[in-house]
C-alpha positions in Angstrom: 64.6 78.0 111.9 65.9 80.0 108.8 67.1 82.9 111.0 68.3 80.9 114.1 70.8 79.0 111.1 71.8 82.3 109.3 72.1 84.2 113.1 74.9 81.2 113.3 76.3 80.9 110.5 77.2 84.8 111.3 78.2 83.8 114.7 80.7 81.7 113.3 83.5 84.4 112.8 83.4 85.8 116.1 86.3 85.3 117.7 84.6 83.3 120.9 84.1 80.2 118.9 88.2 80.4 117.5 89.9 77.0 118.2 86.6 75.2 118.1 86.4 74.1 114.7 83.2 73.5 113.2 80.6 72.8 116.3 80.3 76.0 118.6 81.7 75.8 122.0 79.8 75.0 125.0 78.1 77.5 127.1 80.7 76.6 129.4 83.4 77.3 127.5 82.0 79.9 125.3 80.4 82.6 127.9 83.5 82.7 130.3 85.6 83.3 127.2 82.7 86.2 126.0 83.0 87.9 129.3 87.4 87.8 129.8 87.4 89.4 126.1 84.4 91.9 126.6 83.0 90.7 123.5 78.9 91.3 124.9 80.3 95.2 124.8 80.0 97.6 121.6 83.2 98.5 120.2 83.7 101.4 121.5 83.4 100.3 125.1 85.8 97.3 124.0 88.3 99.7 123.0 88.0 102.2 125.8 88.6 98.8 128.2 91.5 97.7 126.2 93.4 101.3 126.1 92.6 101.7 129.6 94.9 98.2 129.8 97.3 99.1 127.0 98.6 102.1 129.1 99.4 100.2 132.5 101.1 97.6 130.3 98.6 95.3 129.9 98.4 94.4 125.9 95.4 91.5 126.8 95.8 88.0 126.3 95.3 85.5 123.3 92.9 82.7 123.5 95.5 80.1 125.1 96.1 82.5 127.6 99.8 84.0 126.5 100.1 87.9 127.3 100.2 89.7 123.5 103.3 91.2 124.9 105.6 88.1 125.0 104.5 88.0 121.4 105.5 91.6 120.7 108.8 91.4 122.9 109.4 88.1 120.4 108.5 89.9 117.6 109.6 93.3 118.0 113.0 92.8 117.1 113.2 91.0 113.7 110.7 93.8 112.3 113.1 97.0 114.1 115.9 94.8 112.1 114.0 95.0 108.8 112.6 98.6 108.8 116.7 99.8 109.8 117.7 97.8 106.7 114.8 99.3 104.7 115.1 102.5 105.7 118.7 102.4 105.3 118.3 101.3 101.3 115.6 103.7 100.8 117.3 107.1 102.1 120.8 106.3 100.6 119.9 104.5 97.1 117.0 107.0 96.6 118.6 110.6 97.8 121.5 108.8 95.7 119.5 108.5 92.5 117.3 111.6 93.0 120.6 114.0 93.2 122.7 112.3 90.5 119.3 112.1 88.2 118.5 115.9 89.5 122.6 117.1 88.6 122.2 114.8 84.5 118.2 116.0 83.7 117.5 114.7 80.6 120.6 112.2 80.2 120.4 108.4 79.8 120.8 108.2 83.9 117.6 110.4 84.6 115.7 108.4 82.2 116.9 105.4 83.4 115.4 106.5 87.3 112.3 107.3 85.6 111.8 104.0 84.1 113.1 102.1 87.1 111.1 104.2 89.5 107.7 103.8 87.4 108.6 100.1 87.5 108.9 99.8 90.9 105.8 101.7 92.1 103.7 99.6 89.4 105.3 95.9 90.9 103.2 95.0 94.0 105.2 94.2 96.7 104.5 90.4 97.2 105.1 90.2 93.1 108.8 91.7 93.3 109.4 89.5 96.6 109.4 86.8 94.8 111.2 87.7 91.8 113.8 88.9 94.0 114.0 85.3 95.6 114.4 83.7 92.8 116.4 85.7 91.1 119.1 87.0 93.7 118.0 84.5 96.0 117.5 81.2 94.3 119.7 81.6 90.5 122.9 84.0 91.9 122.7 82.9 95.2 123.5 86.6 96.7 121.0 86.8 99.5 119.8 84.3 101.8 115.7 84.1 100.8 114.1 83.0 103.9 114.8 82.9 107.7 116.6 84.8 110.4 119.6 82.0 111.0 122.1 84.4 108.7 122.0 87.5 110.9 121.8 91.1 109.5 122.2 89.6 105.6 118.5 87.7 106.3 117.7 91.3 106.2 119.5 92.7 103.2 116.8 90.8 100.6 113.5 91.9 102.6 114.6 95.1 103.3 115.5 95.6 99.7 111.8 94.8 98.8 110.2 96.4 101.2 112.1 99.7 100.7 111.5 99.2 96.9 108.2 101.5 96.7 109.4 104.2 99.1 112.8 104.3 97.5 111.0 104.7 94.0 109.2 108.0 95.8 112.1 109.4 97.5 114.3 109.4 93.8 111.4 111.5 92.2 110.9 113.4 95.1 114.9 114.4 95.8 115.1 114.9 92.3 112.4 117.4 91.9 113.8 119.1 95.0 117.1 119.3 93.8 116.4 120.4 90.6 114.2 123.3 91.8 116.9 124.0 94.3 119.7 124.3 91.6 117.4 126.8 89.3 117.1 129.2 92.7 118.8 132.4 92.5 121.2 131.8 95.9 122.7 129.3 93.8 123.7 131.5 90.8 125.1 133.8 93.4 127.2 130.6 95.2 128.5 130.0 91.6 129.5 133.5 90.7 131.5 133.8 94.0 133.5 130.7 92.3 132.2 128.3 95.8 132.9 124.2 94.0 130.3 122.2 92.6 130.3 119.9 95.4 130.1 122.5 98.3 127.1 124.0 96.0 125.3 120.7 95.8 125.9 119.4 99.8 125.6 122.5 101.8 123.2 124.5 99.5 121.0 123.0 97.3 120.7 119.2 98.6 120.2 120.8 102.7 117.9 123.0 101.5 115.6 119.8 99.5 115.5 117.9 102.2 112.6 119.2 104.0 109.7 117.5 102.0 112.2 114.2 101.5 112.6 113.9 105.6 109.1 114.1 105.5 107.9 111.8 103.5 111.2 108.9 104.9 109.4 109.9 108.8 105.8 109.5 107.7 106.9 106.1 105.5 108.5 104.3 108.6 105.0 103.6 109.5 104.0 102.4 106.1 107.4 100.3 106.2 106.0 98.7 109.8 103.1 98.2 108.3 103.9 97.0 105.3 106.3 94.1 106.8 102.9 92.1 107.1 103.8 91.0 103.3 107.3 90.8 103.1 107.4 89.0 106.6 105.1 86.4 105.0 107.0 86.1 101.9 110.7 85.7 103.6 109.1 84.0 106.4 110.6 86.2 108.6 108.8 85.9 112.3 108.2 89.4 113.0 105.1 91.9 113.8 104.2 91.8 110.6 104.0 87.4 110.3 102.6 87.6 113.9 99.7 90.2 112.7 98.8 87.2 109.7 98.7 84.7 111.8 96.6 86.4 114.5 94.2 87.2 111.8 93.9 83.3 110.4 93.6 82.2 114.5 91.0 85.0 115.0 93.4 86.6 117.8 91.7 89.8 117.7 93.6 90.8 120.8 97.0 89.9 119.4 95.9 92.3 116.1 94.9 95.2 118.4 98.2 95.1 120.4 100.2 94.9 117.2 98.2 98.0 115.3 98.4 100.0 118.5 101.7 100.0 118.7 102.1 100.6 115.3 100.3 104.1 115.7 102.5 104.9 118.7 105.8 104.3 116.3 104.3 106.4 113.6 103.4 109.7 115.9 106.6 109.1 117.2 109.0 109.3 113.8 106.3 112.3 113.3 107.7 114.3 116.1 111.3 113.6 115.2 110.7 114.9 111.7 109.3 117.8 113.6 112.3 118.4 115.4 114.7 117.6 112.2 113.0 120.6 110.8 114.9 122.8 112.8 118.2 120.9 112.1 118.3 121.0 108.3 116.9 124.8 108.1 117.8 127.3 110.8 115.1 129.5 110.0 112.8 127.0 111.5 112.9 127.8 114.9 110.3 126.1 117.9 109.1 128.0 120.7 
């Protein structure tokens, strides 16, 4: 009797018995609803039957019967919104700090990106949401702090958050590039033939630093659609992120699945186009 309660008391989380409260389902309910989800199957088989799906379109269905692509199609667009924004903060405010901080080593301003920076990678994400609605949101009024009824500035706020860690990154990465960059010999030589500062710095030294900083911005969108999960639940924004939390609380493994999946197809994708930027910001790089 010991095992039979503790074999169901395991049984509870399985996603067959989601929507049924407390008492299990009835075999009537519960075995139809085992079979439609291939939940009898190991994993592996599971996920061979679900790709198998994925790739003719089919993304599977939640447990009220709605396809998980009406979900994504809803979805889809408020998170493309919010990783633009993010990615827009983090690429100019970061390459922005990491050159000036590169050009003043050792002044107030490159100490100041080095304390700012360490602060934001230490702040967890769901910490400096907060703070950030309060105080832009709530005291000064600047951003709107929930919601998607402001168009693009419901944005600005998240996407400020979110980008915060990866922006923090990109600074002490552009900076390091840069400053190794500005200490090569080609640049001496660009100096001695009397080329301006600012040529030096944009054609030369910044083009040439950023390789590893296109690398890392392509690799983070993923991390930035991934990490919307938290900001989305913090500015209540309904995206893939919000839709991936409340799958989880409802048990829609299905809807999770869908959501991750297409995840991993967005970050192999910004892979390949950093691939192809190679070539663009050095023309030694050549593909054949």
């Amino acid at each position: 009797m010991l095992f039979i309660r503790a074999r169901d008391y395991a049984r509870r989380g399985e996603p067959s018995r989601a929507g049924a409260g407390e008492r299990p389902p009835p075999p009537a309910v519960g075995a139809p609803r085992r079979d439609d989800f291939n939940l009898d199957d190991n994993l592996v088989v599971q996920y061979l039957k679900y790709i198998g799906g994925f790739f003719q379109g089919n993304f599977g269905t939640d447990f009220s019967g709605r396809p998980v692509l009406d979900t994504i199609e809803r979805a889809l667009p408020v998170t493309i919104k919010l990783t633009i924004v993010a990615v827009v903060f983090e690429t100019i405010m970061g390459i922005a700090a990491g050159v000036l901080s590169a050009l003043k080593k050792g002044s107030f301003f490159d100490n100041l990106v080095l304390v700012s920076t360490t602060l934001l990678v230490s702040v967890p994400v769901f910490v400096l949401g907060f703070i950030a609605q309060f105080t832009l949101g709530v005291k000064l009024g600047v951003f709107p702090i929930s919601g998607i009824n402001n168009g693009w500035s419901s944005y600005l706020l998240p996407g400020l958050v979110l980008a915060s860690l990866s922006m923090a990154y990109v600074a002490r990465l552009t900076r390091t590039s840069v400053a190794e960059s500005m200490a090569a010999d080609y640049i001496r030589t660009a100096k001695s033939k009397g080329i301006s500062n600012r040529r030096i710095i944009v054609r030369h030294a910044l083009r040439n630093s950023l390789i590893p900083v296109v690398t890392f911005i392509g690799a983070d969108v993923g991390g930035l659609l991934g990490g919307a999960i938290v900001t989305e639940t913090v500015f209540n924004l309904p995206g893939l992120g919000r839709a991936i939390y409340d799958a989880l609380a409802r048990q829609e493994g299905a809807v999770v699945v869908g959501i991750v999946t297409l995840f991993v197809f967005f970050y192999i994708f910004f892979n390949l186009v950093v691939d192809v930027l190679y070539a663009v910001l050095d023309p030694r790089i050549r593909y054949e």
